[in-house]
PABA-109040 format. One record per residue (C-alpha): x, y, z; residue in one letter; residue number from 0. Coordinates in Angstrom, 1 decimal. Example, Ala and Ser with C-alpha at 12.3 -4.5 7.8 and 13.67 -1.06 7.14 Angstrom:
! residues 2
+--------+--------+--------+------+-----+
:      x :      y :      z : code : pos :
+--------+--------+--------+------+-----+
:   12.3 :   -4.5 :    7.8 :    A :   0 :
:   13.7 :   -1.1 :    7.1 :    S :   1 :
+--------+--------+--------+------+-----+
//
This chain:
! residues 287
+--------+--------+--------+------+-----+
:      x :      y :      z : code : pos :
+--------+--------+--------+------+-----+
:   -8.0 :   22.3 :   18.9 :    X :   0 :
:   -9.0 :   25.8 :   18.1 :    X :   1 :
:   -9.3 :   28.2 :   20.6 :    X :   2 :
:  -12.1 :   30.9 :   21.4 :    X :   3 :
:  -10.3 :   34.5 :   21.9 :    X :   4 :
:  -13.2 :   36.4 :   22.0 :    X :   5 :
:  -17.3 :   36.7 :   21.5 :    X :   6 :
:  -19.2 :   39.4 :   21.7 :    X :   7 :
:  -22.4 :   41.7 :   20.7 :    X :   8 :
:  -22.0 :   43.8 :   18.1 :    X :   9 :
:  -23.7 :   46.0 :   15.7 :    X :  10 :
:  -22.6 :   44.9 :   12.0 :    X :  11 :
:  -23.0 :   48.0 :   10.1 :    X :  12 :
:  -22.7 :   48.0 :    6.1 :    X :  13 :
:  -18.7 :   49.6 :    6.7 :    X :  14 :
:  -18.6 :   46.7 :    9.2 :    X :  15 :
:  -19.9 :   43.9 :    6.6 :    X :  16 :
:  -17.2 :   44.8 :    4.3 :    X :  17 :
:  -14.3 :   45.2 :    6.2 :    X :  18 :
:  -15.2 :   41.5 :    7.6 :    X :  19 :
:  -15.6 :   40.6 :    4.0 :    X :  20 :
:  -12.0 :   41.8 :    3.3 :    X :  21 :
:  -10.9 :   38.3 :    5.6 :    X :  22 :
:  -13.3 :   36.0 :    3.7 :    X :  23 :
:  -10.2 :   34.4 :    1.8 :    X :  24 :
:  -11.0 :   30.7 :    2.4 :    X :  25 :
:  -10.3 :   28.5 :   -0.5 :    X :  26 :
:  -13.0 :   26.1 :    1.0 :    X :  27 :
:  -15.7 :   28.8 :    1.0 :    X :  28 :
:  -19.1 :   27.7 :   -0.2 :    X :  29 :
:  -20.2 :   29.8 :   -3.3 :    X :  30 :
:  -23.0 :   32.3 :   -2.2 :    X :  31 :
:  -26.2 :   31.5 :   -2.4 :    X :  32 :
:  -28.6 :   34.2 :   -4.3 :    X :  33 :
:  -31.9 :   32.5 :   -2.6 :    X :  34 :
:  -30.0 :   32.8 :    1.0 :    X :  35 :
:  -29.4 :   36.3 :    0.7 :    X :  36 :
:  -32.6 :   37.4 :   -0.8 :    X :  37 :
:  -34.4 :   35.4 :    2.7 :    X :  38 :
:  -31.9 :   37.5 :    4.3 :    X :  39 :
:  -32.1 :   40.4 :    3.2 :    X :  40 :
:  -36.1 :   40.2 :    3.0 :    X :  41 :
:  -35.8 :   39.2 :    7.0 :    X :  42 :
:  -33.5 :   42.3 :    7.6 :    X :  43 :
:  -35.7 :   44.7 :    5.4 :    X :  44 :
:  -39.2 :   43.3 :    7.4 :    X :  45 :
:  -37.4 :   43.9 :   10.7 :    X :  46 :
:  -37.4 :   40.1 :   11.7 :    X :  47 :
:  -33.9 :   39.1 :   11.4 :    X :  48 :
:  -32.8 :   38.0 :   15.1 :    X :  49 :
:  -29.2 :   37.9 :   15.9 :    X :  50 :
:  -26.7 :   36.2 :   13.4 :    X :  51 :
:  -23.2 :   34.6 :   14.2 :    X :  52 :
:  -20.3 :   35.3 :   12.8 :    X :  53 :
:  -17.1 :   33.9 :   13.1 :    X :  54 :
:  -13.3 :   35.0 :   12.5 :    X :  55 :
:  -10.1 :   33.2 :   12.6 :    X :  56 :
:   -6.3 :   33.9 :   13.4 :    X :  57 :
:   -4.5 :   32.0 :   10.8 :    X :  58 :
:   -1.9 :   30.5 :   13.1 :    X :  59 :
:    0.1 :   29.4 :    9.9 :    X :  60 :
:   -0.5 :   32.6 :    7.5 :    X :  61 :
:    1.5 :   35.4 :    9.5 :    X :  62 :
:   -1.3 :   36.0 :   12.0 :    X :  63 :
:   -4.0 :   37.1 :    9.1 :    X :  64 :
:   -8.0 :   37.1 :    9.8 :    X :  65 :
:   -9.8 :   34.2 :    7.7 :    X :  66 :
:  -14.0 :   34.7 :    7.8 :    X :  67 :
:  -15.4 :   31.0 :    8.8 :    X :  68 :
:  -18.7 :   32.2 :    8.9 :    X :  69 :
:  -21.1 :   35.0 :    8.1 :    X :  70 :
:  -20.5 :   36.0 :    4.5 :    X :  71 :
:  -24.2 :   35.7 :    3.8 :    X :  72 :
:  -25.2 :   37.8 :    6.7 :    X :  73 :
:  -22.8 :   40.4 :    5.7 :    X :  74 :
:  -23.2 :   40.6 :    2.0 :    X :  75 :
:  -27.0 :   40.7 :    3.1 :    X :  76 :
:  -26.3 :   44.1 :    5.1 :    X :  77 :
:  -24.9 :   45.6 :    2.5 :    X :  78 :
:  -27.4 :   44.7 :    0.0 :    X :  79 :
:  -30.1 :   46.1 :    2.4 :    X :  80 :
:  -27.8 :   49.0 :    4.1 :    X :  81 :
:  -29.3 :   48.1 :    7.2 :    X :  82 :
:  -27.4 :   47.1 :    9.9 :    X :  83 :
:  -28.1 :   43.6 :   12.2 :    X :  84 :
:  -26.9 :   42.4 :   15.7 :    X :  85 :
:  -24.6 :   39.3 :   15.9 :    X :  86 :
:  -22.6 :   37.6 :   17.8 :    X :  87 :
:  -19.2 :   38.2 :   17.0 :    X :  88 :
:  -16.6 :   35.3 :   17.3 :    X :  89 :
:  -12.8 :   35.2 :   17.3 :    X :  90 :
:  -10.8 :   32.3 :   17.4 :    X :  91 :
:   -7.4 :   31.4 :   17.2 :    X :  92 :
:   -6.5 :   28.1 :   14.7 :    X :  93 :
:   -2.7 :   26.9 :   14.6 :    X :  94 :
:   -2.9 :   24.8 :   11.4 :    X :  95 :
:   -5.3 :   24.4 :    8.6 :    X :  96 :
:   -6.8 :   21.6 :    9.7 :    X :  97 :
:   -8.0 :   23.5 :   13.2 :    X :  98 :
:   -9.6 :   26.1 :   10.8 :    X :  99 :
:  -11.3 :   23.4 :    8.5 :    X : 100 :
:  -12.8 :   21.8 :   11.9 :    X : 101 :
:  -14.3 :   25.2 :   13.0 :    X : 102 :
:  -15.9 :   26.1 :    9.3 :    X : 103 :
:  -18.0 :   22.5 :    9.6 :    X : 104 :
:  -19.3 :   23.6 :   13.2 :    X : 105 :
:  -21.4 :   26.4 :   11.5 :    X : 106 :
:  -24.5 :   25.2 :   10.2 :    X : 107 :
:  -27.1 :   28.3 :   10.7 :    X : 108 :
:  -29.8 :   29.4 :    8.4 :    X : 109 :
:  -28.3 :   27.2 :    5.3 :    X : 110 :
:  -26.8 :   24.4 :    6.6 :    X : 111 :
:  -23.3 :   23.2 :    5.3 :    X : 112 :
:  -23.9 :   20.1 :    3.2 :    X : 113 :
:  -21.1 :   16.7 :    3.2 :    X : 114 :
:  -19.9 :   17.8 :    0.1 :    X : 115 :
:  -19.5 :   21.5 :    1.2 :    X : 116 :
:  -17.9 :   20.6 :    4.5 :    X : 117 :
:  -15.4 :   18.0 :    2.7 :    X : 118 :
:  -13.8 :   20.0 :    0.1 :    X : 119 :
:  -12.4 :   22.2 :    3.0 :    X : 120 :
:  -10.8 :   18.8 :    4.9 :    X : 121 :
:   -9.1 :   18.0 :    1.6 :    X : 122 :
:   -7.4 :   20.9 :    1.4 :    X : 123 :
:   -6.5 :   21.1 :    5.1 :    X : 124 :
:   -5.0 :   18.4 :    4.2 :    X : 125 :
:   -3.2 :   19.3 :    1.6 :    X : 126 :
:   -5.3 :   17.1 :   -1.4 :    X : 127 :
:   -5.9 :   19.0 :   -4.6 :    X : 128 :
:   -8.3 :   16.6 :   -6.1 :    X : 129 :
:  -11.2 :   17.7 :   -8.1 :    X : 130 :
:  -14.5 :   18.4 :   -6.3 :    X : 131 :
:  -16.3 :   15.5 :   -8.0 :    X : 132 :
:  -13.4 :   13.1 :   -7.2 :    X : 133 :
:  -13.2 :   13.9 :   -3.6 :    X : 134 :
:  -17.3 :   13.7 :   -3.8 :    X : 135 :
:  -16.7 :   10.1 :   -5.5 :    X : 136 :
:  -14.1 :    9.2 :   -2.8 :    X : 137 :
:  -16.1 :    9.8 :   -0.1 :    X : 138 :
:  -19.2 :    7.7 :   -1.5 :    X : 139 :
:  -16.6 :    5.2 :   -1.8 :    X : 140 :
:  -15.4 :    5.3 :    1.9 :    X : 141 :
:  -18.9 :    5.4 :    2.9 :    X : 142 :
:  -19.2 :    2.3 :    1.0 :    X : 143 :
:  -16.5 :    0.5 :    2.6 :    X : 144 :
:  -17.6 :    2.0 :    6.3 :    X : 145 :
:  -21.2 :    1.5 :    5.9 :    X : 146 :
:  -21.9 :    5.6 :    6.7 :    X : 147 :
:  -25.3 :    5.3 :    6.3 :    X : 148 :
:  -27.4 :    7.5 :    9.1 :    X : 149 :
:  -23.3 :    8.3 :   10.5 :    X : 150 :
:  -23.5 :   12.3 :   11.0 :    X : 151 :
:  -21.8 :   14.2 :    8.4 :    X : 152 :
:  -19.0 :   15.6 :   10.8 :    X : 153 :
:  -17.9 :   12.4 :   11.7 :    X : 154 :
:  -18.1 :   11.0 :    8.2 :    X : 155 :
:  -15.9 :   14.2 :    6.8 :    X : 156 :
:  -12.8 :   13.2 :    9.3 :    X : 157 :
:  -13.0 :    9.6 :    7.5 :    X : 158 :
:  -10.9 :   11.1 :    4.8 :    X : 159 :
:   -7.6 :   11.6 :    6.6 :    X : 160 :
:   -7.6 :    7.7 :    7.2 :    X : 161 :
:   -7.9 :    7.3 :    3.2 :    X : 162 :
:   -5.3 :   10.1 :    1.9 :    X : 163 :
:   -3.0 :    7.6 :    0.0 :    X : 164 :
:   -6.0 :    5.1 :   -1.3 :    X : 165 :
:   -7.6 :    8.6 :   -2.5 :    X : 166 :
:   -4.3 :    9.6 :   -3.9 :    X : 167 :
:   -4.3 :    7.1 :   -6.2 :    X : 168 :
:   -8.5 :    7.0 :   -7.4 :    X : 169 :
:   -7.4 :   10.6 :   -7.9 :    X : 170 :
:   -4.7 :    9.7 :  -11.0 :    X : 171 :
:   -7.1 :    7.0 :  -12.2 :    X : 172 :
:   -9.4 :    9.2 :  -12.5 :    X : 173 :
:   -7.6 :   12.5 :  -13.5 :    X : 174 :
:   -5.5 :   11.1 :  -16.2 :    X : 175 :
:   -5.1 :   13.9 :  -18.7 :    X : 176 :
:   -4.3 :   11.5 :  -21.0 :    X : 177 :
:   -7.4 :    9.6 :  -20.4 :    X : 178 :
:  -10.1 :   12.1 :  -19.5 :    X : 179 :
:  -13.0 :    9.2 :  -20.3 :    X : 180 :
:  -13.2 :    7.5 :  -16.6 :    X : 181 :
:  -17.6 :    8.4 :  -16.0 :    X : 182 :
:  -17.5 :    4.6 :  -16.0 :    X : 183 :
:  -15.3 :    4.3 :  -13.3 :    X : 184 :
:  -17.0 :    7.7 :  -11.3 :    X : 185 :
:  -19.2 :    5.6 :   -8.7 :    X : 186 :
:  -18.9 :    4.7 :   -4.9 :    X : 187 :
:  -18.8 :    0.9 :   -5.4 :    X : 188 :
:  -16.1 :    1.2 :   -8.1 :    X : 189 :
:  -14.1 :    3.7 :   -6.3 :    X : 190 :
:  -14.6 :    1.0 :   -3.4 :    X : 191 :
:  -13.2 :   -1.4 :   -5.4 :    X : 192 :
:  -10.2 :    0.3 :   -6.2 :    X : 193 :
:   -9.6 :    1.2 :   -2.8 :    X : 194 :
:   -9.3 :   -2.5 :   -1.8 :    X : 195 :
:   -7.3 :   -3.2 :   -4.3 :    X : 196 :
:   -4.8 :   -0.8 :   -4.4 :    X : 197 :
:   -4.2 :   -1.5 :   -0.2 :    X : 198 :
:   -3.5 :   -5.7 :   -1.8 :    X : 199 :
:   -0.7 :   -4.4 :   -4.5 :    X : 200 :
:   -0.2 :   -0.6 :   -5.3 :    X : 201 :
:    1.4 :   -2.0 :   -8.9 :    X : 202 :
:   -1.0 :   -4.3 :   -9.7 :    X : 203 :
:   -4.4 :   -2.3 :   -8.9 :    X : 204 :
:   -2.4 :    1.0 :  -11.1 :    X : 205 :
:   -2.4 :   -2.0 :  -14.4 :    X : 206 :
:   -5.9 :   -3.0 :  -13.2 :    X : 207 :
:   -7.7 :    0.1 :  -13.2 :    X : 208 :
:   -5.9 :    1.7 :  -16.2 :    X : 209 :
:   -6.8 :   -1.0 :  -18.6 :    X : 210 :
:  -10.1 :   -0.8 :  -16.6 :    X : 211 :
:  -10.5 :    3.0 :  -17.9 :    X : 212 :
:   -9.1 :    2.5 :  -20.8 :    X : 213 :
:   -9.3 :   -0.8 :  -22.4 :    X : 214 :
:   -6.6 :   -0.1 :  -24.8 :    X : 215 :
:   -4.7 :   -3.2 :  -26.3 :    X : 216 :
:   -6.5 :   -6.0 :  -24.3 :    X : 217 :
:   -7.7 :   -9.5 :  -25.6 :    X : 218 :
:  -11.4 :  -10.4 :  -25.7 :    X : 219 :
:  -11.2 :  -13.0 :  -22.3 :    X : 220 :
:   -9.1 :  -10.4 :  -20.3 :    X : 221 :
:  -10.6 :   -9.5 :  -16.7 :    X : 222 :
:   -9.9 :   -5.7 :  -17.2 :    X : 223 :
:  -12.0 :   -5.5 :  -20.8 :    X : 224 :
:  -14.8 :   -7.5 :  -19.2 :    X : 225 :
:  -15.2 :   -5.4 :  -16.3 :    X : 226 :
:  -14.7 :   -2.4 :  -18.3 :    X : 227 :
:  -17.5 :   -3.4 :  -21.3 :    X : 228 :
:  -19.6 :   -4.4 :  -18.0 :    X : 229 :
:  -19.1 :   -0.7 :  -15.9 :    X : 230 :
:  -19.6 :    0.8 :  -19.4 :    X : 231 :
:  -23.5 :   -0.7 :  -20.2 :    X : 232 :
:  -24.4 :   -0.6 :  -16.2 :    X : 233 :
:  -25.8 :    1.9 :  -13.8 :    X : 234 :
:  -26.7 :    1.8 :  -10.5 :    X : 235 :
:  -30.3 :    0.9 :   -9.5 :    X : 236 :
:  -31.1 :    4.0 :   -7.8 :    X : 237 :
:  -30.6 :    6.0 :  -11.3 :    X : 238 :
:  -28.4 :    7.2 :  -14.7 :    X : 239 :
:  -27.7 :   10.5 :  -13.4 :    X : 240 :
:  -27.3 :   13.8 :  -15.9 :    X : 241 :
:  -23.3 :   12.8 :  -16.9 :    X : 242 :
:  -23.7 :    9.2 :  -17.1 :    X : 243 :
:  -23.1 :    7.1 :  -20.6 :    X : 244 :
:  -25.4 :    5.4 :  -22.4 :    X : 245 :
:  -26.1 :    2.8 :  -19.8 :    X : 246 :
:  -28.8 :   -0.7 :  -20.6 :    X : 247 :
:  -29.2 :   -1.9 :  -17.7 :    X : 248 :
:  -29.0 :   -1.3 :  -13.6 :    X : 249 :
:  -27.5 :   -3.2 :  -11.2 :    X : 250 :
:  -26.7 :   -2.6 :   -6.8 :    X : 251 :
:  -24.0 :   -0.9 :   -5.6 :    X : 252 :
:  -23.2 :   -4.2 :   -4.0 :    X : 253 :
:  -23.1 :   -6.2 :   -7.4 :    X : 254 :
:  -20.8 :   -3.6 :   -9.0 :    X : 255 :
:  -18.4 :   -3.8 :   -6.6 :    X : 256 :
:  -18.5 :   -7.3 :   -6.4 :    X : 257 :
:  -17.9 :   -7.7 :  -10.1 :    X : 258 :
:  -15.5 :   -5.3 :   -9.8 :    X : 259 :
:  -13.6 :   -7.4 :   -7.0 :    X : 260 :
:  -14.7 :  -10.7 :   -8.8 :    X : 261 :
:  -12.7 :   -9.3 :  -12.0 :    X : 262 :
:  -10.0 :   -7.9 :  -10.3 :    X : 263 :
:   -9.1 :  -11.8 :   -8.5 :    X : 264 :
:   -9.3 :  -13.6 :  -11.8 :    X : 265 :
:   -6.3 :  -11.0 :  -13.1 :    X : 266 :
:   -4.5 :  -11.3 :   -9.8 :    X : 267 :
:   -5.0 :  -15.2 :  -10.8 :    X : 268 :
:   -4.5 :  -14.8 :  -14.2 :    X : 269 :
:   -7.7 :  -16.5 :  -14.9 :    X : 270 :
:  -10.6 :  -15.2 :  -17.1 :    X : 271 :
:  -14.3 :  -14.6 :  -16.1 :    X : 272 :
:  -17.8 :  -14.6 :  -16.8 :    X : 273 :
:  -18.1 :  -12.2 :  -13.8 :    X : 274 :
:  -21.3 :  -14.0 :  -12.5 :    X : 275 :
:  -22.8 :  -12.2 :   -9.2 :    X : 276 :
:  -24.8 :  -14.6 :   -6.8 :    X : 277 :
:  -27.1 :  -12.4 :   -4.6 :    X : 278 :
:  -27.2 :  -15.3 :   -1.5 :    X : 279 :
:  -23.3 :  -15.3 :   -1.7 :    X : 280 :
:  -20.8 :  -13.8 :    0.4 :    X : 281 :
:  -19.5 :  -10.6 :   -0.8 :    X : 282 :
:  -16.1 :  -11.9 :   -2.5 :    X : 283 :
:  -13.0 :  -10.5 :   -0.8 :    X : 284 :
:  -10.1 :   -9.2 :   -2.9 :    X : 285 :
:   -6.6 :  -11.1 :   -3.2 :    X : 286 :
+--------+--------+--------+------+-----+
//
């Protein structure tokens, strides 16, 4: 666990903003936000800014250096203004990346941190270089599996670490350079799927999901096409989305992955399928 070293009042000049600036190195850092800084620096410049919070690190596995976890708004927002602000200063000491990427998510003030902007920090802590929009995908696929919904973001975040292997592998399904056409396979219930899967047979569910993505040399009663030609004309209920194909009809989250599962047995079987969902049926459980 991280440990406080120090807190305390300060005056954050402009000289101040920027020297703390010089420590805001984290990989994991949001992108700034032009709308934040200009409610900032609007606050600062009307005299109504209160007392902000910002937070340092000792980088107990980086030779001792200072890492900013918060504040980069507040300080780029006294500099933009030349005015100076009181906050509270905070220095704490974090052993391993993983300490630091559990402080960052404890700062929520003025803009607060979103699931996706708290997660990408975890994955690296933990040493995943996945792409942001496949750890996004992941996650909707845990939450999936762990039913997240209403589950506060901070404890849905430390899910990941129980899914590093599973995520591993929905990361080279869906990062193949050789195969950059996955959006069909780019959705929780999917990513679900292959998650279950690939904990019954790590060969297998690597076949699977390949001939799933890519559909290359497969007859026409073959599981893998069928799902594939299915996942390629269906979207989810709730909407296409700006990167999804040409899609003609919607279905649940839960009928996708149930498809997906019901496919995925009749290759385990090698059996073929009409892939026919029954809404009053139990959810079909992978073999």
């Amino acid at each position: 666990m991280y440990q406080l070293i120090r807190k305390k009042m300060e005056e954050i000049t402009p000289e101040k903003a920027a020297a703390l600036l010089e420590f805001n190195t984290y990989t994991g850092q949001r992108p700034q936000r032009e709308k934040h800084i200009k409610v900032l620096c609007d606050a600062i410049n009307k005299g109504l800014f209160t007392t902000g919070v910002i937070s340092v690190a000792k980088q107990g596995w980086n030779g001792g250096y200072l890492m900013l976890a918060n504040g980069q708004h507040q300080c780029i927002s006294v500099i933009e203004t030349g005015k100076p602000i009181t906050a509270v200063v905070e220095e704490y000491n974090c052993k391993t990346p993983e300490e630091f990427a559990l402080l960052y998510r404890q700062y929520d003030n003025n803009a607060t941190r979103t699931l996706d902007e708290i997660t990408l920090p975890e994955a690296r802590a933990l040493g995943l270089n996945w792409g942001k929009q496949v750890i996004k995908t992941v996650m909707t696929g845990i939450g999936f599996l762990e039913g997240h919904n209403g589950v506060h973001k901070n404890i849905r975040v430390e899910s990941l670490k129980k899914y590093v292997d599973e995520g591993n592998f929905v990361n080279d399904i869906l990062s193949c350079v050789k195969s950059p056409e996955s959006r069909h396979l780019r959705r929780g219930a999917v990513v679900a799927a292959m998650i279950v899967t690939f904990k019954k047979n790590h060969g297998d569910a690597e076949t699977f999901w390949e001939e799933v993505r890519d559909g290359e040399n497969l007859k026409g009663n073959s599981p893998s096409l069928k799902l594939r030609n299915y996942l390629m004309t269906t979207n989810t209920a709730i909407g296409r989305g700006v990167n999804a194909p040409a899609l003609t009809a919607a279905a649940s989250n839960i009928e996708i992955y149930a498809k997906c599962i019901i496919a995925w047995n009749a290759y385990r079987r090698g059996d073929s399928t009409q892939l026919k969902f029954y809404a009053n049926k139990e959810t079909p459980k992978p073999v």
